[in-house]
N, C-alpha and C positions, 0 to 999 in steps of 0.2 A: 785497697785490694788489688789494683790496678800494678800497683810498685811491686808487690809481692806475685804476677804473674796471673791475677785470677780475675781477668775482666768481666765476666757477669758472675751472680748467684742467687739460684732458683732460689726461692721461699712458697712454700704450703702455707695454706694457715685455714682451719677448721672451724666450727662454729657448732654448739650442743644447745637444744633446747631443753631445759628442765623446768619440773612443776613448783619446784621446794617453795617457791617466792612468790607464784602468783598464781593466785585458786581461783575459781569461776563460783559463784550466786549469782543464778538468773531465774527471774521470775515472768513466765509466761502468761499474760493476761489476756484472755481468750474472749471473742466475742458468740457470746450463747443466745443473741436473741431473735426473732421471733422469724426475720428473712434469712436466716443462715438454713435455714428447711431449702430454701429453693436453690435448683439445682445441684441438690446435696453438697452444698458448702459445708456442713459440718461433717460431713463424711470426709473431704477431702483435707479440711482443715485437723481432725483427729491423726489421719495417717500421716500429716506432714510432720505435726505435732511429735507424733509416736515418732518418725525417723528422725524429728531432731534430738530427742531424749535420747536416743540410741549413738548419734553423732557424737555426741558431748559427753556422754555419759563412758561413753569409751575413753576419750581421753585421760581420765581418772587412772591414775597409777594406784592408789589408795582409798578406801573410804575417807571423805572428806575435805577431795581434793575439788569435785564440783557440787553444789550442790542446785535444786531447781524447786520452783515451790509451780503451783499453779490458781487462776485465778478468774473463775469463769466468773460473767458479769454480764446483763442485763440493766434494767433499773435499778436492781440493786444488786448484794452478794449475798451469797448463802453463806452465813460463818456455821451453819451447822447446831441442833437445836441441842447437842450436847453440853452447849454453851451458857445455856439458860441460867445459870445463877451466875457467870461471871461479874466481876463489879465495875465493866465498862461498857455493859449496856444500861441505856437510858428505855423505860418502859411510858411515860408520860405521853408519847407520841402513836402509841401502840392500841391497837384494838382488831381484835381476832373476826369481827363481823364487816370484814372489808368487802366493797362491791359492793355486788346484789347477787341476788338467786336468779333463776329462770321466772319465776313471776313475779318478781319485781323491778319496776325499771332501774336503770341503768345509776341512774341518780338517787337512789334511796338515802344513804347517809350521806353524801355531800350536795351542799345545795345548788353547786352550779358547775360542780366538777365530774366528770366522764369518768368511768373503771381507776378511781383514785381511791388508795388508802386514805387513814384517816394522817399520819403525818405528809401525804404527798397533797392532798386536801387545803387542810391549816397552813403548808408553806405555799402553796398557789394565791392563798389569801380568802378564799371561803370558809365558810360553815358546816361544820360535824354533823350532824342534827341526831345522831343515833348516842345515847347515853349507856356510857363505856361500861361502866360499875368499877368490879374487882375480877376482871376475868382472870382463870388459873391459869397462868404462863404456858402449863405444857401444849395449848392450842396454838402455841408461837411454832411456825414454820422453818425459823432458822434465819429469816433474810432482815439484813439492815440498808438503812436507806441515809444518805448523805446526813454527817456530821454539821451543827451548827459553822456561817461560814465565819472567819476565815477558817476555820477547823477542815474545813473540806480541802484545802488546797495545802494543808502542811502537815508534817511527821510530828505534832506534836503526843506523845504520850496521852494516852486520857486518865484523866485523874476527877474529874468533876463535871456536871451536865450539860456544858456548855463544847464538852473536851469528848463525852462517851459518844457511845453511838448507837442510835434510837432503831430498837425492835422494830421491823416494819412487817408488813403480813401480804405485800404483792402474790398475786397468785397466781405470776407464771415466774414466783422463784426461782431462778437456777437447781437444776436438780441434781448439778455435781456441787459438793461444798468446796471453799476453798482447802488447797492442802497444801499446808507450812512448807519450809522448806525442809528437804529431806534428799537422801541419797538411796530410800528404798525406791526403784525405779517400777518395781511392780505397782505399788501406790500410785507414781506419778501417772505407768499408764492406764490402770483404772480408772483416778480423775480425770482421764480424758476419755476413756473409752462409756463414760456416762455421763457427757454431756449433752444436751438435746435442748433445739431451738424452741425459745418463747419469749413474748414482754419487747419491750423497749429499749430503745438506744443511752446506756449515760455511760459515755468513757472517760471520764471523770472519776467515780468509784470506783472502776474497775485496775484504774491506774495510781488511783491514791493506796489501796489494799497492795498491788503490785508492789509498789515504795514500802509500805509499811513490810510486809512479806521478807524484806531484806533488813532489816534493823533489830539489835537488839532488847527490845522493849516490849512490853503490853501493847497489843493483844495476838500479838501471833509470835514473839519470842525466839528472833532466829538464833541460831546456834552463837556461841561467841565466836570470836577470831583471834587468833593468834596472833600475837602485836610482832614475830618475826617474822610474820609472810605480808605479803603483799595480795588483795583481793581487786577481781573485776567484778563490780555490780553491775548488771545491767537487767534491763525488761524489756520484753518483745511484748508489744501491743497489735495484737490481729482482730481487724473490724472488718465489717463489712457494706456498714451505712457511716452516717451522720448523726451529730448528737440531736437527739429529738424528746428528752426530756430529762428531769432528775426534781428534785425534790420541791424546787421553789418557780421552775420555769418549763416553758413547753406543753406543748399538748400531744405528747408522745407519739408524734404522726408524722409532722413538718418538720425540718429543723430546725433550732435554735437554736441563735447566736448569743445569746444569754448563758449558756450552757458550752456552749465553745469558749466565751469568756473568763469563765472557771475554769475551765480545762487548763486553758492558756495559761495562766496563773499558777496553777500547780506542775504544769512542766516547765516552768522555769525554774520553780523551788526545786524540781526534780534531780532538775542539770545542774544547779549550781551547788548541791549536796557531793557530784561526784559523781554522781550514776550515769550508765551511757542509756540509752534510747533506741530501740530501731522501732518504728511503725510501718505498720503492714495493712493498707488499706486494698480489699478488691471491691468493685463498683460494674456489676452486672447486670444495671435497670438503667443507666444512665444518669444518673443522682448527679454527678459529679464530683470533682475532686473533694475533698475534706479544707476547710476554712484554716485545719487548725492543726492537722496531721503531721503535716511538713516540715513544720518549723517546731513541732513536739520535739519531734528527731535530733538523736544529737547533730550532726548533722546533712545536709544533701540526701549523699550517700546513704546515708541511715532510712531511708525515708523506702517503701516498695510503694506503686501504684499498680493495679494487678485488674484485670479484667472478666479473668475465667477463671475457675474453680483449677484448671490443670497446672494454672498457675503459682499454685498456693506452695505446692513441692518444692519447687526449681528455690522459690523466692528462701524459704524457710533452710533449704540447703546452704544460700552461699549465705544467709544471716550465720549459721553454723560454724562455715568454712570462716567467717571474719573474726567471731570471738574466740575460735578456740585457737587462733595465732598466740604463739609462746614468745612471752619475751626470751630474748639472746641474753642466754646466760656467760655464756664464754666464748 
């Protein structure tokens, strides 16, 4: 260019971000239980909630270009008692006279376990004592409690008793049900504008449902995908304590590392499926950090440690801002 007179030349050069290739499924798995009352954490947690549905949901050029399910979770989930004759609930672990009444102590049908059902009862390793019969399913509440293990820590399909997952009858169920994945965004924020604190810590269920929430299979069925696009899975898991019980360990008070064990275990399956992770722990009693949060995370970065309820915003905006980057198309 030089020989011919023309010693420099500019160059521009542009860059477009497009949706065509790479869609969002994300599944919000929400912490519903019983400390998220104090300091209105779940006040704070709904509205973060609601402006990240509003974030993402905007990016959407199309129906179908993001979609979001949600996944509120205590000791167990509520799949909702619509659900009652599906054929991947297991009933054998099930019985509608869980607890006790106001005059009867505490222990009536388990013989040495505290406000236990009766499958959270038989997995702790006690005795039932209260005989089940044939009760009519519709006094099922809707909530199931941890899959036989390894079933608890993987995506496998249920197909058989060892694979379904066993009716449970806790009675501070989540009182918002899970909801699939979907693109009607008034659904999405109705399930969160009904969710309300009660029950115990297992983020374990709540994050195996999450996983499940994105796949196409029984029992939640997400959408198919289009084998020419390209999708980001991902789940935002927002807690607020420590694991402190689930089906076989714990005394739903302290934590336990038997129950962070599992967890562990299914966020590795989690990761190594593909799906990215961000965990969202706040810690406003002094508890301390989470055993097992951190390294959930896809990674570091992926991870929030949050102190105060005003924090919940800030954090759930730049989780926002991180996945709805577009890959560079041109």
């Amino acid at each position: 260019m030089k020989v011919a007179g023309i010693p420099n030349m500019n160059f521009n050069a542009s860059s477009t971000a497009t949706w065509g290739a790479n869609l969002l499924r994300v599944a919000l798995v929400l912490d519903n239980t019983g400390s998220m009352a104090d300091y209105n954490k779940i006040g704070a947690l709904q509205s973060a909630a609601k402006n990240l549905v509003t974030q993402l949901s905007d990016l959407a050029q199309k129906n179908g270009d993001v979609y979001i399910s949600v996944v509120p979770f205590e000791i167990d989930v509520n799949v909702g008692t619509s659900n009652v004759g599906a054929s991947w609930l297991r009933w054998d672990l099930w019985d509608p006279k869980n607890y006790s009444n106001s005059s009867q102590p505490y222990n009536t049908y388990c013989n040495q376990g505290y406000w236990m059902t009766m499958a959270q009862c038989k997995g702790h390793g006690y005795t039932w004592t209260h005989t089940v019969g044939s009760p009519n399913h519709n006094q099922w509440n809707g909530c199931v409690t941890d899959r036989d293990q390894d079933n608890d820590v993987n995506s496998v399909a249920p197909s058989s008793t060892t694979t379904n997952f066993p009716a449970d009858q806790d009675q501070s169920c989540p009182a918002a049900q899970i909801l699939p994945l979907t693109y009607n965004w008034s659904n999405v924020t109705n399930t969160i504008n009904q969710m309300s604190p009660g029950g115990a810590t297992n983020q374990t269920i709540g994050l195996q449902w999450g996983w499940l929430s994105l796949l196409q299979q029984s029992p939640l069925n997400a959408p198919s995908e289009d084998a020419t696009s390209q999708y980001q899975h991902i789940i935002i898991l927002f807690t607020d304590g420590l694991n402190t019980g689930d089906r076989w360990y714990g005394d739903f008070s302290n934590t336990s590392s038997q129950v962070d064990a599992r967890m562990t275990k299914l966020c590795t399956n989690i990761k190594n499926s593909g799906v990215t992770i961000f965990t969202v722990q706040i810690d406003t009693d002094g508890a301390g950090q989470s055993a097992v949060l951190p390294t959930c995370a896809t990674d570091a970065s992926h991870f929030f440690m949050l102190t105060q309820p005003s924090q919940i915003a800030a954090a759930f905006s730049q989780i926002g801002t991180e996945i709805s980057k577009l890959r560079v198309a041109k």
